[in-house]
KEKE-3310 file (N, C-alpha, C; in steps of 0.2 Angstrom, whole numbers, plus 5000, padded with zeros to 4 digits):
npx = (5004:5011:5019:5009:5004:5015:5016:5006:5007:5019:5014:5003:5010:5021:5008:5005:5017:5019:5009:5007:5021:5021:5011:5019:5027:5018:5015:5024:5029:5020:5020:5032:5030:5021:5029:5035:5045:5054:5059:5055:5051:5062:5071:5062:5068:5078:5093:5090:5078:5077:5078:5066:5057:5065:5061:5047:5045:5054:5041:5032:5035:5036:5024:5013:5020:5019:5003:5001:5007:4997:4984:4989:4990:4980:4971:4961:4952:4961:4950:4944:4931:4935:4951:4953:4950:4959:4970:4967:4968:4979:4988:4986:4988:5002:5007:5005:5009:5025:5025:5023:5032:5044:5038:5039:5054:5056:5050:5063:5073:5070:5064:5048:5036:5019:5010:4997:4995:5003:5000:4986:4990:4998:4987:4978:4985:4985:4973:4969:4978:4973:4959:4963:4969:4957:4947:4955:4954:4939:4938:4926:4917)
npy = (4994:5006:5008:5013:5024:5032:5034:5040:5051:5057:5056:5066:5075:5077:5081:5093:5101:5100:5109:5120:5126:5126:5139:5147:5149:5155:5166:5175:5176:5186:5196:5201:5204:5215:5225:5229:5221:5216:5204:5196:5181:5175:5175:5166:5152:5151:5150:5153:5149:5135:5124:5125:5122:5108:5103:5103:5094:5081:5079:5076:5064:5055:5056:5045:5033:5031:5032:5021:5014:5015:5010:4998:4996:4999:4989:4992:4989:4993:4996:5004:5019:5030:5028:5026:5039:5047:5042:5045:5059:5064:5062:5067:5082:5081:5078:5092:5099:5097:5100:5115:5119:5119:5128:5137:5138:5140:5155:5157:5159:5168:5168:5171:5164:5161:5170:5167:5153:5148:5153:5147:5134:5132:5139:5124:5113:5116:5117:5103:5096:5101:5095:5081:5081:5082:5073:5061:5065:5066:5055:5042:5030)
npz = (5000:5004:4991:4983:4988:4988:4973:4967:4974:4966:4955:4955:4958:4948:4938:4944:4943:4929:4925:4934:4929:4915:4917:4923:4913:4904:4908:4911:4898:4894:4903:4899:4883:4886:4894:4882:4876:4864:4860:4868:4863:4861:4869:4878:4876:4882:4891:4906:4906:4903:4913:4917:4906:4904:4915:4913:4903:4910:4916:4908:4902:4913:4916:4909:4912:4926:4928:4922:4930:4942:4938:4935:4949:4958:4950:4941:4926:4909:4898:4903:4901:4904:4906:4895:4886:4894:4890:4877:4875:4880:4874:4860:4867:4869:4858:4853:4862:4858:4845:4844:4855:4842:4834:4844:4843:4831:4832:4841:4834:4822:4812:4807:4812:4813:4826:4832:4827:4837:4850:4848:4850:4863:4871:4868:4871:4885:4888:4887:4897:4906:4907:4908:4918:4927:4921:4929:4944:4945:4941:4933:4933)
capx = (5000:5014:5021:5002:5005:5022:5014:4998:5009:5023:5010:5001:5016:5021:5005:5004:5023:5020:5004:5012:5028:5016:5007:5024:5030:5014:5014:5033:5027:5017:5023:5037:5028:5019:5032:5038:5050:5053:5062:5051:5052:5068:5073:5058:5070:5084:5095:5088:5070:5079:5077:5058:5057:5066:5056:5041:5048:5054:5035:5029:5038:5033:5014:5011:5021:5015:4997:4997:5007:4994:4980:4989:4991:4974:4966:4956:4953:4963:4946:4938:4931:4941:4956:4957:4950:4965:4976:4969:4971:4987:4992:4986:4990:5009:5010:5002:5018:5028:5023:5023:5041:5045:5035:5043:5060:5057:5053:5068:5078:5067:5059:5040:5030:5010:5008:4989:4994:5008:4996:4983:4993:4999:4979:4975:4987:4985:4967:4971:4981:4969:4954:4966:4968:4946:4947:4959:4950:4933:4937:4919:4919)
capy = (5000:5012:5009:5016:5031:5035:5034:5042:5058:5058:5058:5072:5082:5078:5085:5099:5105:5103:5115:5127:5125:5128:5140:5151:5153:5160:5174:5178:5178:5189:5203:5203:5206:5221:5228:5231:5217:5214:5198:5190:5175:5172:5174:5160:5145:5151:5146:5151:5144:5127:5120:5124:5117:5101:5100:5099:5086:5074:5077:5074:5058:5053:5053:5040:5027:5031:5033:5013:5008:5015:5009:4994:4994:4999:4985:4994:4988:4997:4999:5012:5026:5035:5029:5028:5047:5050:5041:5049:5068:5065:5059:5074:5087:5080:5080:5097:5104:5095:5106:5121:5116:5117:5136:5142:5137:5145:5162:5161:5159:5175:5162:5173:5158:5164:5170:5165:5148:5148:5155:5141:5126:5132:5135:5118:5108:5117:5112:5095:5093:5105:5091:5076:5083:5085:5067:5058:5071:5063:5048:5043:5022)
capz = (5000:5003:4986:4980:4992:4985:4966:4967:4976:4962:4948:4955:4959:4940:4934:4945:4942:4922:4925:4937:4924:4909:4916:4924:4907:4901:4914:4911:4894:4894:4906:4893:4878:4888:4893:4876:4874:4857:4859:4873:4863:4859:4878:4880:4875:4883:4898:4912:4907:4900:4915:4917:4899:4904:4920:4909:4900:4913:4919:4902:4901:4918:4918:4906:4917:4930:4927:4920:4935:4947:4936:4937:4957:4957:4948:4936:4920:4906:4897:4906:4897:4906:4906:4886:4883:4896:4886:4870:4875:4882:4864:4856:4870:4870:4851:4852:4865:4854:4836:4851:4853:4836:4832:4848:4843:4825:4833:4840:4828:4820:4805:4809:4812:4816:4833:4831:4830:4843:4855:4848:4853:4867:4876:4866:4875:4892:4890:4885:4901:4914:4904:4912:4927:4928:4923:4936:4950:4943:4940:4931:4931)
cpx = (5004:5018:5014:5004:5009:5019:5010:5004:5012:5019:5008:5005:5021:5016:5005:5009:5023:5013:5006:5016:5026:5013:5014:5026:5027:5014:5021:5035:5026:5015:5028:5037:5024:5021:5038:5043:5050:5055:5060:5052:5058:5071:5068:5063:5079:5087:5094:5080:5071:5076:5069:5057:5059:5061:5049:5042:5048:5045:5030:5030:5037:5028:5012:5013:5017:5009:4996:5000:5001:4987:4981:4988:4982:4970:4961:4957:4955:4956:4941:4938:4937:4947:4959:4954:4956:4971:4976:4971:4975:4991:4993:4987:5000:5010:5008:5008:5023:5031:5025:5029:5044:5044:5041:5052:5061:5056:5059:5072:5076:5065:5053:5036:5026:5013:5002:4990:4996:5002:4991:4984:4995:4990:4976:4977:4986:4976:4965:4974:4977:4960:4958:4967:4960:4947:4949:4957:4944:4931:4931:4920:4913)
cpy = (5006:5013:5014:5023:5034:5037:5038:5051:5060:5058:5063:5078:5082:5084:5091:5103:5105:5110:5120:5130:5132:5137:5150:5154:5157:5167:5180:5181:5186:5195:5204:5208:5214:5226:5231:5226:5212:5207:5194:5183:5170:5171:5167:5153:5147:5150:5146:5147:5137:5124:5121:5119:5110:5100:5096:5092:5079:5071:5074:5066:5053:5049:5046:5033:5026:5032:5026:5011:5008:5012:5002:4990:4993:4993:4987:4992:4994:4999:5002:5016:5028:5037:5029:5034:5048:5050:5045:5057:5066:5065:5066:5079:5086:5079:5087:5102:5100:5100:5112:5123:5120:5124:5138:5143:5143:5151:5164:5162:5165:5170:5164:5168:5164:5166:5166:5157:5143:5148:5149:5136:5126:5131:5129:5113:5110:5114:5104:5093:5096:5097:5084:5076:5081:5076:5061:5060:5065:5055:5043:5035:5019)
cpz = (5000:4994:4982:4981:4985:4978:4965:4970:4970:4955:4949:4955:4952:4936:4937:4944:4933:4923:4928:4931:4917:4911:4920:4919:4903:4902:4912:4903:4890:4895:4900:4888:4880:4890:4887:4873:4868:4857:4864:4870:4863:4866:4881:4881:4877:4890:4904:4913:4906:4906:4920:4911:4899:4910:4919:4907:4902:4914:4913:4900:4905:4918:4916:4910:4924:4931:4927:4925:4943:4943:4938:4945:4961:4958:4942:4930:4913:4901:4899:4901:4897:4907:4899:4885:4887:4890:4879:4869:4877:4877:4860:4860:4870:4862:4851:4857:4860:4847:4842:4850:4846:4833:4838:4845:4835:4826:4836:4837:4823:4813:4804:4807:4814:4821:4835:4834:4835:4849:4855:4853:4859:4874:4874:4871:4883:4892:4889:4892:4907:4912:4908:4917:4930:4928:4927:4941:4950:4946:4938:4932:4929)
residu = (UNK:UNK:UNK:UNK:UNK:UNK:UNK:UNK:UNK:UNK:UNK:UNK:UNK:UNK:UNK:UNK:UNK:UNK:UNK:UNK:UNK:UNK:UNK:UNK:UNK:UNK:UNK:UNK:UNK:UNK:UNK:UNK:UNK:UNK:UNK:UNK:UNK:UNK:UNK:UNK:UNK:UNK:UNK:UNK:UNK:UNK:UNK:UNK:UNK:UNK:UNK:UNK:UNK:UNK:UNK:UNK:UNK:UNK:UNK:UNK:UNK:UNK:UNK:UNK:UNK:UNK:UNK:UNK:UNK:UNK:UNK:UNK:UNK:UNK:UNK:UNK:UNK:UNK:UNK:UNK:UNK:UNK:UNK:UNK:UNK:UNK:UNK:UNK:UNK:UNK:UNK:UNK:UNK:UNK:UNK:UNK:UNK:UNK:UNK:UNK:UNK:UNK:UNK:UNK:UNK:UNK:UNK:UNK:UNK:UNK:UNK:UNK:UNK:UNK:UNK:UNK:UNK:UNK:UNK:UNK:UNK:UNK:UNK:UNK:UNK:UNK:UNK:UNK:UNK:UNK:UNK:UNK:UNK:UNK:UNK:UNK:UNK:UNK:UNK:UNK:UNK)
# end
């Protein structure tokens, strides 16, 4: 039962530190850009946020293990609703920071990707992981 414990704390302290994470850079963003700062983005992907960016990461890399091994500890059958819409927004919310990734890096590199769709993907996958959160809380059976 303690290994439950221990599991059940270190997923949610996954997902709440990629949400905080997630939602730290937004803010830091965003003061930026209103303070006038032309090059907000390009500062976004640089050394002192790296290790917010990798923090996400490990957390993003994390969850999925951990999610099957407490389903597994659990007992719950992997066909739950719920735990396959989990599994499937997570798919698309992790390939969607992934592209994210990929925009952000070409603004800094100064390549003028959209902003529109930067902006897009970014509140997509935050809803996509704030939507996983709502289901894990739930838990609908």
């Amino acid at each position: 039962m303690e290994h439950l414990t221990t599991l059940k704390t270190l997923h949610v302290l996954a997902t709440a530190l990629l949400l905080l994470s997630a939602l730290g850079l937004a803010v830091w963003t965003l003061r930026a850009r209103r303070q006038g700062d032309a090059e907000a983005y390009a500062k976004l992907l640089r050394r002192p946020l790296l290790f917010v960016w990798l923090l996400m990461g490990v957390c993003l890399v994390s969850m999925p293990f951990t999610g099957w091994w407490l389903v597994h500890l659990v007992g719950w059958p992997l066909g739950q609703t719920w735990v396959l819409a989990s599994s499937v927004i997570y798919t698309v919310g992790a390939l969607a920071v992934w592209w994210l990734l990929v925009r952000l890096n070409r603004l800094r590199k100064g390549e003028g990707a959209g902003l529109r769709l930067t902006l897009a993907l970014a509140l997509f996958s935050g809803v996509c992981f704030l939507s996983i959160a709502g289901l894990m809380g739930a838990k609908p059976v």
